[in-house]
N, C-alpha and C positions, 0 to 999 in steps of 0.2 A: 710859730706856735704849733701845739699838736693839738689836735682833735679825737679825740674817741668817739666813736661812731656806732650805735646801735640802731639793731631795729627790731619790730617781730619779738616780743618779749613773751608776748602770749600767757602773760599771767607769773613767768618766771623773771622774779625781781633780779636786776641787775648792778645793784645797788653795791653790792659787796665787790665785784670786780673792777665797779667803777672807783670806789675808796680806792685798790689795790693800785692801778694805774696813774689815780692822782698822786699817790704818795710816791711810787716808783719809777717812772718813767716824767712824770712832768705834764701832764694835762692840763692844758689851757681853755679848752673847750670842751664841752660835753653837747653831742649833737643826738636826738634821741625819734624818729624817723615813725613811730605811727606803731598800730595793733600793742597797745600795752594792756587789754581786753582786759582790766579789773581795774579798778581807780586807786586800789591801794598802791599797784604798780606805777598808777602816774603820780600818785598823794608824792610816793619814797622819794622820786627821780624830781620832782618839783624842789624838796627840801635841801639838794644837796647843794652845798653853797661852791657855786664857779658859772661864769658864765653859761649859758647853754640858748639852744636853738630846737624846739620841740615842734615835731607835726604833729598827724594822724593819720592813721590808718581805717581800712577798711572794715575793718572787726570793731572801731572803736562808731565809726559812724552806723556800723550795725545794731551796736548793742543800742548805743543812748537812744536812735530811734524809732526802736523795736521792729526793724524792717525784717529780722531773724537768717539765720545764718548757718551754714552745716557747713563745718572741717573736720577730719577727723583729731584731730588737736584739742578741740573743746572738752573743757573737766566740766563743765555744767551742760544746762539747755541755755538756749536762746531765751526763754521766758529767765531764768536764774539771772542770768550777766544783764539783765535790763535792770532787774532789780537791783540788782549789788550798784548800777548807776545812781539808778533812782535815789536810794539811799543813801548818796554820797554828792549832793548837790553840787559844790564848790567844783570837784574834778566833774560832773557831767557840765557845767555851764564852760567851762575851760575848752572843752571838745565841740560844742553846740558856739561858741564864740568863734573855736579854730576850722570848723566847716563855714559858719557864714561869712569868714574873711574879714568880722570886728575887729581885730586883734592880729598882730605880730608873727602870731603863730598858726600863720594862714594853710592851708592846702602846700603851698608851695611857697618855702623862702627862699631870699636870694640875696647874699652877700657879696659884697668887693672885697678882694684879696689880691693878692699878689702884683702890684702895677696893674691896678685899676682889673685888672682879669677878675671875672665874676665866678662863681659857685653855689652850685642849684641844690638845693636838700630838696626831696617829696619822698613821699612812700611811695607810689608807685611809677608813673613820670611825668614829662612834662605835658603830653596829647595824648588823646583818645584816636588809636590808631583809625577810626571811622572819624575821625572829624579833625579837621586843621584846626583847630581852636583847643584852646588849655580850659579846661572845666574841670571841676570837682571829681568828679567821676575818672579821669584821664590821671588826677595826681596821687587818688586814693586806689584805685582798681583797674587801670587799664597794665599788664605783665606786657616784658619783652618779648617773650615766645618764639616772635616774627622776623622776620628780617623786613617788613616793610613798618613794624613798628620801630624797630631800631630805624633804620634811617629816618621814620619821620622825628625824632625824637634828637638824631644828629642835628637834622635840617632847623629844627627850634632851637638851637643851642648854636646851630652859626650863628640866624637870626637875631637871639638876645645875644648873642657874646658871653656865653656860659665856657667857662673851661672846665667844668667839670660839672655833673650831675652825679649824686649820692643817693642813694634808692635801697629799698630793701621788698618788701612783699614777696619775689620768684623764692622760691625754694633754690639755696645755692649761694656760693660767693662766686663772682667773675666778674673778670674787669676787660672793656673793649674801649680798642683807642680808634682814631681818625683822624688820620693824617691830612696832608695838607693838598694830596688828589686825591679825598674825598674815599681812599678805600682803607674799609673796617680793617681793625688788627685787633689780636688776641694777647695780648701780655699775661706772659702765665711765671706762676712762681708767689709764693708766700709774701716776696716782698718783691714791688713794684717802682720802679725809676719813671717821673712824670714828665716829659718833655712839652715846654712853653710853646709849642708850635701843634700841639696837638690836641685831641678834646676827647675827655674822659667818660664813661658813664660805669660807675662802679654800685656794683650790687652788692650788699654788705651781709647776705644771708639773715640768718634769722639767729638771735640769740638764744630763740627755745633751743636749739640744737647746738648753742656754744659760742657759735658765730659774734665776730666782732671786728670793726678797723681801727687804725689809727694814722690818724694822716698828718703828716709831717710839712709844713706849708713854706718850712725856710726851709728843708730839706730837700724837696720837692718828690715823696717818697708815701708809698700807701703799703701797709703792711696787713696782712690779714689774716686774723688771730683768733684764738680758740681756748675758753675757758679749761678745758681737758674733761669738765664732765657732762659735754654735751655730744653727740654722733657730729662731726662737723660733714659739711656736704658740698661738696666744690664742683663747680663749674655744670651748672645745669642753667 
């Protein structure tokens, strides 16, 4: 099956790309990764009929609860984006349900795929590079930046048996592998070959700037893709 893989929509609906992909390529999945900062963006992506698997992001647990937030990305204030929640009940209780873990569409989902091989969807990852434990905080806000956050992040993913984690939040598309003595590799190029003995952690950029994947699961292949009218930004 393929997956289209966004994240980071930051207010720019993705909606049209996503028709474009189901109808062209074959999309079976629609996987949609957090900061969709306006509810109209999440109302669209909600509506569109195909399976899907939705987080959130950090900008989304900022706005609904008014904790307030400075990017230079933001087209309103911090008071503005609370309101546009407020006023949109249905999608702020969606987000307020996917932070307290109610609901499917938790911090961090994790499906079986491939002979039993698992795969992790979060915005950001699976630990708080200060704390061996997975919280709230570690799925929506903790970035790679580190190379001790990368490894702790490998080392939860032996742990559960994840072969792959999908992430967006860092500014950037890149994809890092881990072989099987334990040392990082850099797989570079547009389009990526997945080896079963190996474990993935793929950041899928931000689609304010174009950014997108599509992951290919009988293929075993991750391609990463670019509206054309966003600046795309690779490998930060």
């Amino acid at each position: 099956m393929k997956y289209l893989i966004v994240s980071d929509m930051h207010g720019e609906s993705p909606v049209d790309c996503i028709q474009r992909e189901i109808k062209e390529n074959g999309i079976g999945k629609l996987v949609c990764l957090g900061d969709y900062d306006t509810p109209e963006v999440l109302r669209e992506i909600r509506k569109i009929r195909i399976p899907k698997i939705l987080t959130v992001g950090n900008h989304d647990l900022h706005y609904v609860y008014e904790l307030g937030i400075s990017s230079p990305i933001m087209k309103l204030s911090a008071p503005d984006y609370a309101d546009l929640w407020n006023n949109n009940p249905q999608e702020k209780e969606f987000i307020e349900d996917a932070i307290a873990g109610r609901k499917k569409n938790a911090g961090l989902i994790v499906e079986a795929n491939q002979g039993g091989r698992k795969i992790a969807y979060a915005h950001a990852s699976l630990v708080d590079a200060g704390s061996p434990d997975s919280d709230v905080y570690g799925y929506v806000w903790q970035r790679l930046y580190t190379e001790e956050a990368v490894v702790m992040n490998f080392a939860k993913m032996i742990q559960e048996n994840y072969w792959i984690l999908f992430r967006g939040h860092d500014m950037g598309t890149s994809a890092l592998a881990l072989n099987k003595d334990k040392k990082i590799e850099y797989p570079n190029g547009e389009k990526i070959m997945l080896e079963p003995e190996k474990r993935y952690i793929i950041t899928t950029g931000e689609f304010y700037y174009g950014n997108y994947v599509v992951f290919d699961s009988k293929e075993k292949t991750i391609e990463f893709k670019n509206t054309g009218t966003g600046n795309p930004i690779r490998g930060i």
